[in-house]
Structures are given as C-alpha cells and as structure tokens.
C-alpha positions as CSV (number, residue, x, y, z in Angstrom):
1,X,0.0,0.0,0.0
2,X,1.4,3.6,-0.9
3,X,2.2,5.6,2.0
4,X,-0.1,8.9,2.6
5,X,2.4,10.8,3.0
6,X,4.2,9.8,-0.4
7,X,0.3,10.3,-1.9
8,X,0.1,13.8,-0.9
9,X,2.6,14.9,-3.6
10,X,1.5,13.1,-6.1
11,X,-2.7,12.5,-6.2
12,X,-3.1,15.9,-7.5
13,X,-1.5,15.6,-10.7
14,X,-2.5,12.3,-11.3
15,X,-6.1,13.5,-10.9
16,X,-5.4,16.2,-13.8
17,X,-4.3,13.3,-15.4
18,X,-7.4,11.1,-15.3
19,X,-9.1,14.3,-16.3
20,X,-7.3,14.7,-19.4
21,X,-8.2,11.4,-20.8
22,X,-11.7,12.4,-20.7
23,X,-14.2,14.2,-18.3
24,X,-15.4,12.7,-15.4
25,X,-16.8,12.8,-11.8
26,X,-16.0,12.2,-8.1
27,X,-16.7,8.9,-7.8
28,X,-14.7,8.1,-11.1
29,X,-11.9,9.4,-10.5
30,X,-11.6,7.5,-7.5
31,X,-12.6,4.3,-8.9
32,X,-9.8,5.2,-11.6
33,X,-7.2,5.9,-8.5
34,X,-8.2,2.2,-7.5
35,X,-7.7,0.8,-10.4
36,X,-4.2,2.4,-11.3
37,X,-3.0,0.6,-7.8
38,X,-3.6,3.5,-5.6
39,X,-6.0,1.3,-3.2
40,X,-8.5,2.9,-1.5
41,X,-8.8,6.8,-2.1
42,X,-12.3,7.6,-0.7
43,X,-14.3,11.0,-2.2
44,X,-13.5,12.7,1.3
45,X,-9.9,13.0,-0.2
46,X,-10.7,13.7,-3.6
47,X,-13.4,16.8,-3.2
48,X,-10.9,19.2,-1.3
49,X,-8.7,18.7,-4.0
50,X,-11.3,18.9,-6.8
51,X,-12.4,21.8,-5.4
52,X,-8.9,23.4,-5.1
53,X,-8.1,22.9,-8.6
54,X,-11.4,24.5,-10.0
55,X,-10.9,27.3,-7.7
56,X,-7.5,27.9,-9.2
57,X,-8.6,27.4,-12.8
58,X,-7.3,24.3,-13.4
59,X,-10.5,22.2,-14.1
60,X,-13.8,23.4,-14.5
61,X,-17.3,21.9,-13.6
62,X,-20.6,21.0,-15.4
63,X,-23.8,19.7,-14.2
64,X,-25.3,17.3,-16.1
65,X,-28.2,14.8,-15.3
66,X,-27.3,10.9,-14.1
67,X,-29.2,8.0,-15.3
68,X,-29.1,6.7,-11.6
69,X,-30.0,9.9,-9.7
70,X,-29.3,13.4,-8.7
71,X,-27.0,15.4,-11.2
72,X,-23.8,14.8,-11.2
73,X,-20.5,17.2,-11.3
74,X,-18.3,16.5,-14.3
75,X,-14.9,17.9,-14.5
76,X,-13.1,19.1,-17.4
77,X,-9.3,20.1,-18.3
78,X,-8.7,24.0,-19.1
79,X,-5.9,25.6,-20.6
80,X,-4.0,26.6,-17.3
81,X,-4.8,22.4,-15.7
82,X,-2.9,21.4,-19.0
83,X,-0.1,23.2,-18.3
84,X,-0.3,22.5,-14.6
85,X,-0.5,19.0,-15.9
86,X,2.6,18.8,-18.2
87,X,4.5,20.7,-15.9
88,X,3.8,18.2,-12.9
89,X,4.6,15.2,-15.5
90,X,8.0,16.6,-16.1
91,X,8.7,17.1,-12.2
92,X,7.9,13.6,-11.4
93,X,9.9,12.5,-14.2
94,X,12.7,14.4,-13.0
95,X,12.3,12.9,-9.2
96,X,11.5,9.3,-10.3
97,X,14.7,9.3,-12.2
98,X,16.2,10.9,-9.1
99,X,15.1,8.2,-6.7
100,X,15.8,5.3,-9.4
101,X,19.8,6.6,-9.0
102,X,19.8,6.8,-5.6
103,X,17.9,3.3,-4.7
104,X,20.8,1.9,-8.1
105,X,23.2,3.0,-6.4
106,X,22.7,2.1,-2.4
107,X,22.1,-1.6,-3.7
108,X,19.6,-2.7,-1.6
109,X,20.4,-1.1,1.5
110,X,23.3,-3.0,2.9
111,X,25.1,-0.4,5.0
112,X,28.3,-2.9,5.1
113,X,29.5,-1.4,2.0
C-alpha cells in the first residue's frame, strides 16, 4: 500500500491526469485511482482537492443529469490544468529518475558497503 504521506505529492496531478483522458466525476476518478493501484482513495480525499483545482482554474465543472439519480458534477481540463498538468509530469519524471539513482546505487540497503 502507498504511504499517505508519499500520496500527498503526487494525487493531485494524477487527478489532472485522469481528467485529461476524458471528463469525469468524483466517484470516477476515485474508482480510476483504484484501479491504477492507488488502493482505497475515498471521495472525502478527492473533493478538497477537486475543489482546489477549479478554484485555481485548473478544471472546470458542469452539471449534467445521471441516469441513476441526482445530477452529477463533471470535470473538465482547461488551458491553465494542461499546463499544470505537463509541468507536474516533467517534475515527477525528473524525481522518479532521481530516486531510481539513488535506490541503483545504495544496492539494496546493505550499509556494510
């Protein structure tokens, strides 16, 4: 299981990330979390930071009518969550290929070297 703490970092751009394939809702996206191997992300997580990236123009939010009950909120990319977006991409890149070096080179942790 991933670590909260190592989540924190991380969920917000993946979330602009499941956005950009295509536009979606709450419960969605968290299914999609699950399914990627991030376990268990419940709603109560993923609202605040929903919310935070539409108030900072980096998604933005439709109503639209459910088949199976009250209307739900569907989120969408803008210009500004794109660039937020490719910008977070090339920051992970840059610290996954950081922490690949590092773990290459300790070896497995064997402090006798």
């Amino acid at each position: 299981m991933i670590s909260t703490q190592m989540l924190k970092g991380t969920l917000e751009g993946c979330i602009l990330g499941i956005i950009r394939k295509r536009e979606t809702y709450g419960y969605e996206i968290s299914e999609a979390l699950g399914q990627y191997g991030f376990g268990k992300i419940t709603e109560g997580t993923i609202y605040p930071i929903l919310l935070r990236l539409e108030k900072n123009g980096m998604i933005r939010a439709t109503y639209r009518q459910s088949d199976v009950g009250p209307k739900r909120k569907y989120y969408s990319l803008t210009e500004d969550g794109e660039t937020e977006f490719q910008s977070f991409l090339t920051s992970y890149r840059e610290l996954s290929a950081a922490v690949a070096a590092l773990l290459a080179d300790v070896k497995g942790g064997n402090d006798d070297e």
